[in-house]
LUMKE-516246 format. One record per residue: z, x, y of N, C-alpha, C in turn; residue in one letter. Coordinates in Angstrom, 2 decimals. Atoms other than C-alpha are relative to their C-alpha. Last residue first. Example, Ala and Ser with C-alpha at 12.3 -4.5 7.8 and 13.67 -1.06 7.14 Angstrom:
<rs>
+---------+---------+---------+---------+---------+----------+---------+---------+---------+-------+
!    n.up !  n.east ! n.north !   ca.up ! ca.east ! ca.north !    c.up !  c.east ! c.north ! margu !
+---------+---------+---------+---------+---------+----------+---------+---------+---------+-------+
!   -0.06 !   -0.82 !   -1.19 !    7.14 !   13.67 !    -1.06 !    0.73 !   -0.77 !    1.09 !     S !
!    0.00 !    0.89 !   -1.19 !    7.80 !   12.30 !    -4.50 !    0.00 !    0.90 !    1.20 !     A !
+---------+---------+---------+---------+---------+----------+---------+---------+---------+-------+
</rs>
This chain:
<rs>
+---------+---------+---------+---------+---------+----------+---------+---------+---------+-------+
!    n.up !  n.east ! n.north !   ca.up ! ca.east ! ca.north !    c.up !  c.east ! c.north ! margu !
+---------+---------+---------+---------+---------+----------+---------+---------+---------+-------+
!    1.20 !   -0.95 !    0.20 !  -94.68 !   15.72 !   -24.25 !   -0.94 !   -1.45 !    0.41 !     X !
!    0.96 !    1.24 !   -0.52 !  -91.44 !   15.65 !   -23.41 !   -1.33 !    0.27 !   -0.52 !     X !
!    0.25 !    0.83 !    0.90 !  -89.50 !   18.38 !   -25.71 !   -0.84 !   -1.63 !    0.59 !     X !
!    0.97 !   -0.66 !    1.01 !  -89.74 !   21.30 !   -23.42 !   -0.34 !   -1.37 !   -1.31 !     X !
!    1.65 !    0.19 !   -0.30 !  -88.73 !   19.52 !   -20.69 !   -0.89 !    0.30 !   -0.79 !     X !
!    0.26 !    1.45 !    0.30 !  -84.91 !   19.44 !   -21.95 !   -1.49 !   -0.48 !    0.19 !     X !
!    1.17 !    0.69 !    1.03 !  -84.86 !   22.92 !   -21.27 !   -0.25 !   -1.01 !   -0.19 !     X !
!   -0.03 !   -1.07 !    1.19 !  -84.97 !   22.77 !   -18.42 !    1.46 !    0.08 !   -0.63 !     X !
!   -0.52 !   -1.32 !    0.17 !  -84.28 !   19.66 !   -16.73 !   -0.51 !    0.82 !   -0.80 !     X !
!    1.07 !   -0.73 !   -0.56 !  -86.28 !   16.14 !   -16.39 !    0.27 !    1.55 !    0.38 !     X !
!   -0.50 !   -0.54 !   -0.71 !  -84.40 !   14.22 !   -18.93 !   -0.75 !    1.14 !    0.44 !     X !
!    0.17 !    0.32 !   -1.01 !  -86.20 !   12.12 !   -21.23 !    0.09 !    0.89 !    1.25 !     X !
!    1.53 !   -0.40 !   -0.13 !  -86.27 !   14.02 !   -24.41 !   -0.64 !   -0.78 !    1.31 !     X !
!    0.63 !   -1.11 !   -0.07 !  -82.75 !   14.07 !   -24.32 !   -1.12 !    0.27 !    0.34 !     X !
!   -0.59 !   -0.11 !   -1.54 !  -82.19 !   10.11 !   -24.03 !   -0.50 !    1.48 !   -0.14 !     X !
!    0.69 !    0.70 !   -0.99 !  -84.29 !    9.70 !   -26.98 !    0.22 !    0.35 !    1.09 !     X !
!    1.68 !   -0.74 !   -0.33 !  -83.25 !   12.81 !   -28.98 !   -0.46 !   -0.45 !    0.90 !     X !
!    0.07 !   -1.32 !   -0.19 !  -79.51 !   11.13 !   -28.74 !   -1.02 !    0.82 !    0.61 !     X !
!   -0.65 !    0.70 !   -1.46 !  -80.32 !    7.72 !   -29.68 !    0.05 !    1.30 !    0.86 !     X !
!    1.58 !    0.44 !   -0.14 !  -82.39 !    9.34 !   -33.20 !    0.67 !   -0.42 !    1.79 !     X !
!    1.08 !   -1.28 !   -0.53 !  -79.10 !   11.71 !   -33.29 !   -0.92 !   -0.48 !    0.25 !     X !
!   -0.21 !   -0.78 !   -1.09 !  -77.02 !    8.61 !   -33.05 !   -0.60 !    1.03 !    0.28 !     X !
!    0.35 !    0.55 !   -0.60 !  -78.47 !    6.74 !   -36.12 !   -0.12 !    0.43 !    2.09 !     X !
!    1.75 !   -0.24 !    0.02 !  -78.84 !    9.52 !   -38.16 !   -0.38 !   -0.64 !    1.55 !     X !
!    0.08 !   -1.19 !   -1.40 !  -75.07 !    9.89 !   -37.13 !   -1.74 !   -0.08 !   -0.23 !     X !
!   -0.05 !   -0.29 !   -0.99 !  -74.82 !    6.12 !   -38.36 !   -0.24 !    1.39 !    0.69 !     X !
!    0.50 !    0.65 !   -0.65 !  -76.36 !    6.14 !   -41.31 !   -0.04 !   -0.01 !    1.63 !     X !
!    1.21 !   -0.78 !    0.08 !  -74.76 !    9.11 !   -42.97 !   -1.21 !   -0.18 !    1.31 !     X !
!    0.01 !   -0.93 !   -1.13 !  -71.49 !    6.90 !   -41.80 !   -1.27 !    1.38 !    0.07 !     X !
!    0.12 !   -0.10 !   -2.22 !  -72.71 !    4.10 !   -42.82 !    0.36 !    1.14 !    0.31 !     X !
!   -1.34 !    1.07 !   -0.49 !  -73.38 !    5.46 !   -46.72 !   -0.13 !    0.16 !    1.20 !     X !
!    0.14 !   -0.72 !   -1.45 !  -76.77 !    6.79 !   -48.22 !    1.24 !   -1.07 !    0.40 !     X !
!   -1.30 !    0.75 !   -0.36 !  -76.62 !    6.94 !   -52.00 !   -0.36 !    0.28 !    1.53 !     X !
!   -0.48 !   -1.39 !   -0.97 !  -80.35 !    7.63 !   -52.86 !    1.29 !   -0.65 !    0.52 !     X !
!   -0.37 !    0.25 !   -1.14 !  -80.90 !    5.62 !   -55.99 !    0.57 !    0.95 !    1.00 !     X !
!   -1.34 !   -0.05 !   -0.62 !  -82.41 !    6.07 !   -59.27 !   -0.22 !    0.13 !    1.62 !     X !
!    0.57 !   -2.18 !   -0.27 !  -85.86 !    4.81 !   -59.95 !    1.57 !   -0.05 !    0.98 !     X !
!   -1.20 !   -0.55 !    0.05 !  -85.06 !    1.08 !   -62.11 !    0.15 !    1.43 !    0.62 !     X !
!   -0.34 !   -2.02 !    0.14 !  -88.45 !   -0.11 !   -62.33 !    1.78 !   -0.21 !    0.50 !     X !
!   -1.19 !   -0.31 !    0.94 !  -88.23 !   -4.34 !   -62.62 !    0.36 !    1.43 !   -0.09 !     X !
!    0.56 !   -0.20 !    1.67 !  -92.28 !   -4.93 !   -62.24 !    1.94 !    0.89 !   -0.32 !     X !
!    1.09 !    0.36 !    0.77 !  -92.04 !   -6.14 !   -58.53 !   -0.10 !   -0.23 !   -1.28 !     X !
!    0.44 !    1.53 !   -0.03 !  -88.76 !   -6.63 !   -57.14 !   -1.20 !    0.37 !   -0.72 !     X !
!   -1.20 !    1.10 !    0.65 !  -87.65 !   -3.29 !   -58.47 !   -0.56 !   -1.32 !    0.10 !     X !
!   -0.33 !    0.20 !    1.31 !  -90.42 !   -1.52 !   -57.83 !    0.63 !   -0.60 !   -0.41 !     X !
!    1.09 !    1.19 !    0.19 !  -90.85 !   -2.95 !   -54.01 !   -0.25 !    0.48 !   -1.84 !     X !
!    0.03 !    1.04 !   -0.58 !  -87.52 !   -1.19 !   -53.49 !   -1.10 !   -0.88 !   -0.53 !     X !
!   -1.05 !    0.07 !    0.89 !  -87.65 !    2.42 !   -55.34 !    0.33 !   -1.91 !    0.62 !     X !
!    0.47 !    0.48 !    1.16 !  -91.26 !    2.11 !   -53.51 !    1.44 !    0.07 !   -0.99 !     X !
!    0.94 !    1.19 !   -0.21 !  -89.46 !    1.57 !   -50.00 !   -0.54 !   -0.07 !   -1.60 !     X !
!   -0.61 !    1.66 !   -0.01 !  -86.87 !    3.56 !   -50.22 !   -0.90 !   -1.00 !   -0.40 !     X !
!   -0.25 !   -0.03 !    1.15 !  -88.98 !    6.70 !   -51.17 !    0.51 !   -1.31 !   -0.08 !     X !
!    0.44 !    0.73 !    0.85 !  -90.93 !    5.96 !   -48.12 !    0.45 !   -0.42 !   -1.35 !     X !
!   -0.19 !    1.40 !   -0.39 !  -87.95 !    5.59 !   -45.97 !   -1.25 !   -0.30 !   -1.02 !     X !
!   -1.13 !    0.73 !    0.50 !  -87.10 !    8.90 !   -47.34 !   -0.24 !   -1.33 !    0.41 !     X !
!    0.17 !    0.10 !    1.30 !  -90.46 !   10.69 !   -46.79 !    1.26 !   -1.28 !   -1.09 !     X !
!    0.80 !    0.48 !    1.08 !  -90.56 !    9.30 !   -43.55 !   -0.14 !    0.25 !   -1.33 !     X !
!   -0.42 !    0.66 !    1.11 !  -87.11 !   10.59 !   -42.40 !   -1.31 !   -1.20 !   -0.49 !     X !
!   -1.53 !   -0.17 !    0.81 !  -87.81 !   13.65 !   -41.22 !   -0.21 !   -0.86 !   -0.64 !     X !
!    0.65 !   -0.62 !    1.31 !  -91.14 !   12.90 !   -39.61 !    1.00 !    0.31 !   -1.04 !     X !
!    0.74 !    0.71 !    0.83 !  -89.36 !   10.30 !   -37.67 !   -0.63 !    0.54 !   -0.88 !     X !
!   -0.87 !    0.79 !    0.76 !  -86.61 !   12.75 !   -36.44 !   -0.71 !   -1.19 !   -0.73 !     X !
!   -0.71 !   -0.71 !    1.26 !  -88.94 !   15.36 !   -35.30 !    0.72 !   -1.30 !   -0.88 !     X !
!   -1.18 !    0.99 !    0.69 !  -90.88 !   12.73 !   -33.24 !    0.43 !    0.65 !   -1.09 !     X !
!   -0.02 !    1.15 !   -0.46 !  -94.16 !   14.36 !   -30.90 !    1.71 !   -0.45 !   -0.57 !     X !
!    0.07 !    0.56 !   -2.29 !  -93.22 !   17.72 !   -31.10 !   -0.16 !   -1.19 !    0.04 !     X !
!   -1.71 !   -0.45 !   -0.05 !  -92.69 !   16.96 !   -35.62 !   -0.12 !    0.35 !    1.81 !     X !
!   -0.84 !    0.63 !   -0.27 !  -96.28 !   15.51 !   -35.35 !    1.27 !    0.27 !    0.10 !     X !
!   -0.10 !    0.60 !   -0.86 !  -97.58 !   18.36 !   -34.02 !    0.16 !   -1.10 !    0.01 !     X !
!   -1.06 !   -0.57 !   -1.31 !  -96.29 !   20.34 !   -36.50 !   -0.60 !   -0.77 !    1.28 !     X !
!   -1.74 !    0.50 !    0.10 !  -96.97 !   17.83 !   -39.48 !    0.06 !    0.96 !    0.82 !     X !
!   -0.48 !   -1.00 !   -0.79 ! -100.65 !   17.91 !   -38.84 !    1.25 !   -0.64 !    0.27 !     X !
!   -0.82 !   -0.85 !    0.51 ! -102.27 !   15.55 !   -41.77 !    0.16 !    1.27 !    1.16 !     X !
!    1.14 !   -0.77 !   -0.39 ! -104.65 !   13.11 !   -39.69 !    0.75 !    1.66 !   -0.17 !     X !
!    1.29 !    0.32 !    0.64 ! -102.15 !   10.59 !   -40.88 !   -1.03 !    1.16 !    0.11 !     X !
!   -0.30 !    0.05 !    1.83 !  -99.13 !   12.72 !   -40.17 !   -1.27 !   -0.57 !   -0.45 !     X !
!    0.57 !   -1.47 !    0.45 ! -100.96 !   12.93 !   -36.50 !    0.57 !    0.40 !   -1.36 !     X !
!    1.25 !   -0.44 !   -0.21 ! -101.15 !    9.30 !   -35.63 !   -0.36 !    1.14 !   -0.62 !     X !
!    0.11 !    0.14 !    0.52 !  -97.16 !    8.97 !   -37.16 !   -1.84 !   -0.08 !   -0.01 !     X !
!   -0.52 !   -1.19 !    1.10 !  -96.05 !   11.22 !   -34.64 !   -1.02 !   -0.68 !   -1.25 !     X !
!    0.59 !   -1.22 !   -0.11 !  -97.88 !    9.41 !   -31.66 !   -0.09 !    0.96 !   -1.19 !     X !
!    1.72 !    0.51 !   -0.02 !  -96.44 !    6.12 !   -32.80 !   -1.36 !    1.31 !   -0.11 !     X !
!    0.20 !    0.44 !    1.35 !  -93.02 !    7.68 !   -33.17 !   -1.50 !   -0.28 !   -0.02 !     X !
!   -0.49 !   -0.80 !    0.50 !  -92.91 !    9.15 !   -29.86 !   -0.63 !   -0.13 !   -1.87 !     X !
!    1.20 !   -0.45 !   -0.51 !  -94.04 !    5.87 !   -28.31 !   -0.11 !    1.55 !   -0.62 !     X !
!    0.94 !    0.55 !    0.44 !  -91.63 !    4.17 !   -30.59 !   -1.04 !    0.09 !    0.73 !     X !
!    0.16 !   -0.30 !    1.18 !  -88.77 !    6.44 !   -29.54 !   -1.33 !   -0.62 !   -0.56 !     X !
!   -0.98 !    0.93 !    1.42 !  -88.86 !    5.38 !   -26.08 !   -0.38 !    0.43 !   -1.38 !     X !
!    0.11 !    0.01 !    0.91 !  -90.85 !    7.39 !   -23.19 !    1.08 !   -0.35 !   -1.42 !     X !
!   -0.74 !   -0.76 !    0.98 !  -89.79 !    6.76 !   -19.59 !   -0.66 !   -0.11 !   -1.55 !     X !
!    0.79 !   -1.55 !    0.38 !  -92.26 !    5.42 !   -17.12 !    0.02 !    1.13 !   -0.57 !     X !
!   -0.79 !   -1.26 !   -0.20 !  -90.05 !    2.95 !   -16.47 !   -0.76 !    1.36 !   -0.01 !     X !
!   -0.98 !    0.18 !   -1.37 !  -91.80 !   -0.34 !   -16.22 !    0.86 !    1.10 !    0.48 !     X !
!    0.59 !    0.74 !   -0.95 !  -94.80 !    0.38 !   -18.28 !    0.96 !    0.17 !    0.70 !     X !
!    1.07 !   -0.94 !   -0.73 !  -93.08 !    3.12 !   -20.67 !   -0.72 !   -0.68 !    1.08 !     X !
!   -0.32 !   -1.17 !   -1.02 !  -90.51 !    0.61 !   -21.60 !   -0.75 !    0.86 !    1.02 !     X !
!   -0.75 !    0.57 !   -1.18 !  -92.88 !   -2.52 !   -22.19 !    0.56 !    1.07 !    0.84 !     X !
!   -1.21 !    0.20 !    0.09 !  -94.82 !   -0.18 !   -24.29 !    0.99 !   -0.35 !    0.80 !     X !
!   -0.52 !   -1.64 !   -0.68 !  -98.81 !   -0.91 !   -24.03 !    1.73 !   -0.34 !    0.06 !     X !
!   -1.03 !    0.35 !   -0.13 ! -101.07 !   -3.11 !   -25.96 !    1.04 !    0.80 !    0.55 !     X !
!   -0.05 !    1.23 !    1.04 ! -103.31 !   -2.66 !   -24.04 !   -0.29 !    0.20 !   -1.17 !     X !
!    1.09 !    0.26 !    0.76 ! -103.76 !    0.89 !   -21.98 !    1.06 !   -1.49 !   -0.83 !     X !
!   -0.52 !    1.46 !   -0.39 ! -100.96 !    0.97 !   -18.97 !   -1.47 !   -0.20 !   -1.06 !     X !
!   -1.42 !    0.81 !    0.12 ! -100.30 !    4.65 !   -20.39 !   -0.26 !   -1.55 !    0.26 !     X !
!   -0.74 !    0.19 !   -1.40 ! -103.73 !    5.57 !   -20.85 !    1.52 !   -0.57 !   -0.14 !     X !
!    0.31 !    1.30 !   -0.90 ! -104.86 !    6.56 !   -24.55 !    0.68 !    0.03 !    1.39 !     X !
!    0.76 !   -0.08 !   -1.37 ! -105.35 !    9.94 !   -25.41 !   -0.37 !   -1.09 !    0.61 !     X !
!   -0.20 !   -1.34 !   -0.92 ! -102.44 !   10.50 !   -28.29 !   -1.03 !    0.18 !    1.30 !     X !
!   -1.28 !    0.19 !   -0.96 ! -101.87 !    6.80 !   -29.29 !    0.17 !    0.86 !    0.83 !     X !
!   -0.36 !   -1.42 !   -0.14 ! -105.46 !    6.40 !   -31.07 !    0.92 !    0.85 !    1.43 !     X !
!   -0.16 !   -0.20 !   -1.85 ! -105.87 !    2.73 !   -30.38 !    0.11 !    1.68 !    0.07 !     X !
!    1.11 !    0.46 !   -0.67 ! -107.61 !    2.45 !   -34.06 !    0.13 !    0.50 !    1.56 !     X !
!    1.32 !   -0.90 !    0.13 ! -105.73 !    4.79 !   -36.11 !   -1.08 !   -1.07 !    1.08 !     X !
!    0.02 !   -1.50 !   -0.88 ! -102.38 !    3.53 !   -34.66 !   -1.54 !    0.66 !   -0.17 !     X !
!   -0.72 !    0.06 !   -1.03 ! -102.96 !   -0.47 !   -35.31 !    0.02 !    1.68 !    0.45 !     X !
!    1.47 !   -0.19 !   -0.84 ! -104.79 !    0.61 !   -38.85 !    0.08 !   -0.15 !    1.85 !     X !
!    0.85 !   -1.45 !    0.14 ! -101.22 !    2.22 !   -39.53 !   -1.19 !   -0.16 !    0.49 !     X !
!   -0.82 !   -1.27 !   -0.86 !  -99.17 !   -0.51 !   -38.22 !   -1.07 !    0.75 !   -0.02 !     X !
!    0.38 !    0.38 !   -1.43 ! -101.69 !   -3.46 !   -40.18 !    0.38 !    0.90 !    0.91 !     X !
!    1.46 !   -0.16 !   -0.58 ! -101.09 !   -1.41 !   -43.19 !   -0.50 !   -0.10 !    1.10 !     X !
!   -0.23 !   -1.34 !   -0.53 !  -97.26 !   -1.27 !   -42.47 !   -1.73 !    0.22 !   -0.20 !     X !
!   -0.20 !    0.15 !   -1.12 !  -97.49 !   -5.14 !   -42.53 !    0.00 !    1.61 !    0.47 !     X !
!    1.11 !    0.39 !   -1.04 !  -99.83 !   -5.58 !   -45.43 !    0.42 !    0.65 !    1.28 !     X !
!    0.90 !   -1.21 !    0.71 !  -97.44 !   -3.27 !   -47.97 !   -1.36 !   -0.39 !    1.27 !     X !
!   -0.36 !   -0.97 !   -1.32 !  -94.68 !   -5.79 !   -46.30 !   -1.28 !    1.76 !   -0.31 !     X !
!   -0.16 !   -0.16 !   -1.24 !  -96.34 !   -8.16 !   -47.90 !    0.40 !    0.74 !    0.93 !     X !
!    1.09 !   -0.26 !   -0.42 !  -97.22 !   -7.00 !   -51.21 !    0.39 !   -0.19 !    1.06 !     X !
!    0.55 !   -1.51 !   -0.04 !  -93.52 !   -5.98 !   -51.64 !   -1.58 !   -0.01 !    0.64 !     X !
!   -0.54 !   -0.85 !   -1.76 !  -92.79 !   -9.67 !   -50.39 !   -0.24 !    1.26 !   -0.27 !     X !
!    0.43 !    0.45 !   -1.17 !  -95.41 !  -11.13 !   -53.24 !    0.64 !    1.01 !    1.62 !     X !
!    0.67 !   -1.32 !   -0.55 !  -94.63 !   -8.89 !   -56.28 !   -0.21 !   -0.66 !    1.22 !     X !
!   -1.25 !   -1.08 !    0.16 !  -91.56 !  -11.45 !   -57.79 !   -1.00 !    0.53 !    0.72 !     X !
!   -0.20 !   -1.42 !    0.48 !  -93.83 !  -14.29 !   -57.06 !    0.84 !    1.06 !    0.23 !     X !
!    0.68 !   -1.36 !   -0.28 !  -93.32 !  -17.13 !   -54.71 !   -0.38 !    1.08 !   -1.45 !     X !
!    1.09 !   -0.49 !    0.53 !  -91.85 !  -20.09 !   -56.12 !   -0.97 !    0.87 !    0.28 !     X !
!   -0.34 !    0.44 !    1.91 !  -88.51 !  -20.03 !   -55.84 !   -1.30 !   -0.07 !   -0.51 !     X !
!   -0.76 !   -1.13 !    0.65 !  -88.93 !  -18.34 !   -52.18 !    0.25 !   -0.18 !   -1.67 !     X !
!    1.13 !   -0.65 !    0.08 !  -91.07 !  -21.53 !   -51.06 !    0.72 !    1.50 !   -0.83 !     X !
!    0.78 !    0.33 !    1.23 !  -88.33 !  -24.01 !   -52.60 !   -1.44 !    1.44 !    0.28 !     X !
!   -0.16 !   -0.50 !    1.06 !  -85.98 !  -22.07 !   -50.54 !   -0.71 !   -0.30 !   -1.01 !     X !
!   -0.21 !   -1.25 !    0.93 !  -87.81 !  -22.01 !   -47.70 !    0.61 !    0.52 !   -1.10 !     X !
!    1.04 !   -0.74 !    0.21 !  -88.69 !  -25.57 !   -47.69 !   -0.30 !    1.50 !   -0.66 !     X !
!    0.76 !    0.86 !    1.80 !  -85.23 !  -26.58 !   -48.17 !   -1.64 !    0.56 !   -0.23 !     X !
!   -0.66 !   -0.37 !    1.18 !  -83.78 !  -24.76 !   -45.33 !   -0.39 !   -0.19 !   -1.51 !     X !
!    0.04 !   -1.13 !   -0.19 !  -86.37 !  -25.97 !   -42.87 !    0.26 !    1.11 !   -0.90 !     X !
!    1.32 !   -0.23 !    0.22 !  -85.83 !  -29.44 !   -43.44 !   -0.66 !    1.45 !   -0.77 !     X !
!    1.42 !    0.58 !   -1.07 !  -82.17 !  -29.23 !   -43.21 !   -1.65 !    0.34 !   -0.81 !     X !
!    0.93 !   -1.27 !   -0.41 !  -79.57 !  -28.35 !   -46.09 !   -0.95 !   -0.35 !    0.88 !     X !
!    1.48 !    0.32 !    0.33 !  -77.12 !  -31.23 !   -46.27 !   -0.52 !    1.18 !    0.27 !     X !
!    0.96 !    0.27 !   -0.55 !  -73.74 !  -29.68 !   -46.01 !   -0.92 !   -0.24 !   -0.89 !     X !
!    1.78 !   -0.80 !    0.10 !  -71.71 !  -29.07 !   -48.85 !   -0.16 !   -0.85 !    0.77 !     X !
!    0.71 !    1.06 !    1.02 !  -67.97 !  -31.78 !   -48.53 !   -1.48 !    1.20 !    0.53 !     X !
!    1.17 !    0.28 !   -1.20 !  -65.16 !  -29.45 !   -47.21 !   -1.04 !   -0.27 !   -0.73 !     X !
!    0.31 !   -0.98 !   -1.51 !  -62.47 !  -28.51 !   -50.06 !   -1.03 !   -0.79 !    0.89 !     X !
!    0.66 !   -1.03 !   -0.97 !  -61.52 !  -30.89 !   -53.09 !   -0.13 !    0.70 !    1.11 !     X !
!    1.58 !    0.43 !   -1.49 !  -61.10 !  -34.58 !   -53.15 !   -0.70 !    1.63 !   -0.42 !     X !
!   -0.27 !   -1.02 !   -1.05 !  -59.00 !  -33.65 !   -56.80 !   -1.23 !    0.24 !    0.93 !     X !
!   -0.08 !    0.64 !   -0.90 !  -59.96 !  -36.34 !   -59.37 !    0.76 !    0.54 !    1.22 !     X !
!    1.34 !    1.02 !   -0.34 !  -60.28 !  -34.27 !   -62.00 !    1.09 !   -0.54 !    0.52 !     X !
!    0.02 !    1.35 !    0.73 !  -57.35 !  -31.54 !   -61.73 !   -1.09 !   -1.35 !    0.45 !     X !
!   -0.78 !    0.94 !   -0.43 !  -58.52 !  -28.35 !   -59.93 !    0.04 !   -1.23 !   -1.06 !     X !
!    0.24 !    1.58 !   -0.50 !  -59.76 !  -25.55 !   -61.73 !    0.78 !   -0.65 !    0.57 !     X !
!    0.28 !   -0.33 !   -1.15 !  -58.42 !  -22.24 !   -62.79 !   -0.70 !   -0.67 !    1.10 !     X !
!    1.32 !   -0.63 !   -0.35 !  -58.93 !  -23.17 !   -66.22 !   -0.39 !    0.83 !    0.85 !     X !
!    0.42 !    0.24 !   -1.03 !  -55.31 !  -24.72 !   -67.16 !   -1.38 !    1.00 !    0.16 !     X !
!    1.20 !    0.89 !   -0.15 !  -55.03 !  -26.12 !   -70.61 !   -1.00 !    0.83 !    1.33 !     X !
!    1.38 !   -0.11 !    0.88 !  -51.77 !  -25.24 !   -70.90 !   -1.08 !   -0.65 !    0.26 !     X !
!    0.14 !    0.92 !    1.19 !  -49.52 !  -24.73 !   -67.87 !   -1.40 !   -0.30 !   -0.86 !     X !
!    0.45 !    1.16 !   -0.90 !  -49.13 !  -21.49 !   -65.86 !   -0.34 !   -1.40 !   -1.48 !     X !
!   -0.85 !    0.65 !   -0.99 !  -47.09 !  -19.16 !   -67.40 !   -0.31 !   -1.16 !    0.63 !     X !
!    0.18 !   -0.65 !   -1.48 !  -49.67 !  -16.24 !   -68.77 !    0.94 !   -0.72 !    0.81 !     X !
!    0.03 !   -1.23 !   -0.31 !  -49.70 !  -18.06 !   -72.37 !    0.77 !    1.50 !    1.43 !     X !
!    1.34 !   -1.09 !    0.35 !  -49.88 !  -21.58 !   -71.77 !    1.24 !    1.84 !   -0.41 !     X !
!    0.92 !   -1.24 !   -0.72 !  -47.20 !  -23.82 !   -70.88 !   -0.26 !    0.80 !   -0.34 !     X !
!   -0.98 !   -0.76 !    0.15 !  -46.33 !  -27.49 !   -72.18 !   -0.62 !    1.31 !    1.15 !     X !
!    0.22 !   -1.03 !    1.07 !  -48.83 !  -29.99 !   -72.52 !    0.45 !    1.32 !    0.02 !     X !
!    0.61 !    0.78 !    1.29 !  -47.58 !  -32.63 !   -70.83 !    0.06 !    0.77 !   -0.86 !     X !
!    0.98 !    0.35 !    0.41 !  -45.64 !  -30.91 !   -67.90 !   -0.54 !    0.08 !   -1.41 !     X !
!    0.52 !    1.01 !   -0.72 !  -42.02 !  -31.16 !   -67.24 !   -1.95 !   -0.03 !   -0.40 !     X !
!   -0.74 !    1.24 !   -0.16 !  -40.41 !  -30.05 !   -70.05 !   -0.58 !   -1.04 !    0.99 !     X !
!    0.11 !    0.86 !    1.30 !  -42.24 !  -27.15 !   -70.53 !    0.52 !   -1.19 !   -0.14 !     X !
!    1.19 !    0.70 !   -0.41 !  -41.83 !  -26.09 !   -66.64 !   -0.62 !   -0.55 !   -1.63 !     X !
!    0.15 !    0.90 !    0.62 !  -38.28 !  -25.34 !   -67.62 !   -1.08 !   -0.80 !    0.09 !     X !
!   -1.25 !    0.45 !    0.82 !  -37.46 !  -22.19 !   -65.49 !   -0.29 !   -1.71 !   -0.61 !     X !
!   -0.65 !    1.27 !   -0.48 !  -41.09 !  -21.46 !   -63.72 !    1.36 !   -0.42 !   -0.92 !     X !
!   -1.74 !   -0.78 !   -0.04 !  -42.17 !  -17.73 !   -64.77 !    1.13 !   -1.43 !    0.31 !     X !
!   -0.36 !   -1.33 !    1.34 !  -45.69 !  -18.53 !   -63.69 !    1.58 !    0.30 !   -0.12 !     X !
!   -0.04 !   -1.02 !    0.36 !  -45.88 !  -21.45 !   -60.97 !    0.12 !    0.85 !   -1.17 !     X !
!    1.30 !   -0.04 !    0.78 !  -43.88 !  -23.99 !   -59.98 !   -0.72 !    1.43 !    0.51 !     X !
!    0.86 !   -0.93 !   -0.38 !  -40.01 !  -23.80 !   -59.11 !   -1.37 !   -0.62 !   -0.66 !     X !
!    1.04 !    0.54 !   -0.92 !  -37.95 !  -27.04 !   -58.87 !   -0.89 !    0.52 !    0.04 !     X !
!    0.00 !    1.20 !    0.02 !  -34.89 !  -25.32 !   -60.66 !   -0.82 !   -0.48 !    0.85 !     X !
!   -0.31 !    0.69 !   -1.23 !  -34.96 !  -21.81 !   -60.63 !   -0.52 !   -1.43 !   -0.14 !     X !
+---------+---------+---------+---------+---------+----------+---------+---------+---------+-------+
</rs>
């Protein structure tokens, strides 16, 4: 076809220089634009902000954010062993916005409680406090060191496939329990605690 460009072009040897390639398109070509081609939309400047953190992230250490988040679940844990979650007052400091204004219990009062009594090894009364957090602590820990191995020292510890939709009904049974374990009916009372 006469005028065509493109692969397959009827006499595109004739018209450009160096004839055409292989595949159709003319020789030379890279998949590039021809120098002196403006191009697309000109890179932003990166702000202040932007620049900092990436120079701080370039020079961090590979083990640094594993150590860190190794601080932040420390701080959690000495945080529950200190206020000890199971005989404190409800309006005790620091206390759970929900539970203050509602007087309803939220997963992370549940959780808090649960993860008091895993420390102080009694997995059945943490499982009454937060079945679904004792569940999936072993798996969030596994995540976690198949995670801070890698960034750290490079391990390779195979992988738990977990796809959204695994995700999500986890996510809905933890939504689920919550609302359930609210509700002031038998049975449903049996799981307040």
């Amino acid at each position: 076809m006469p005028g065509a460009v493109g692969p397959g072009a009827v006499g595109l040897a004739g018209v450009v220089p160096g004839g055409v390639g292989p595949d159709g398109w003319p020789a030379g070509y890279q998949g590039a634009y021809p120098a002196g081609y403006p191009g697309g939309y000109p890179v932003a400047e990166s702000d202040r902000l932007t620049r900092f953190v990436t120079r701080l992230y370039a020079r961090t250490p590979r083990w640094m954010v594993p150590l860190a988040a190794v601080g932040c679940v420390a701080a959690g844990i000495g945080y529950t062993l200190l206020s000890d979650p199971t005989r404190s007052a409800p309006d005790a400091l620091p206390s759970c916005l929900l539970k203050l204004t509602t007087g309803l219990d939220c997963p992370g009062c549940g959780g808090t409680r649960a993860l008091w009594y895993v420390l102080h090894a009694d997995l059945p009364a943490a499982a009454r406090h937060h079945f679904l957090f004792v569940f999936a602590l072993p798996f969030l820990a596994y995540f976690f060191v198949a995670w801070a191995g890698k960034q750290a020292f490079g391990w390779r510890l195979p992988e738990l496939r977990v796809g959204p939709k695994l995700i999500g009904g986890f996510l809905a049974a933890w939504l689920a329990f919550s609302v359930i374990r609210n509700l002031p009916w038998p049975p449903f009372t049996a799981l307040y605690v």
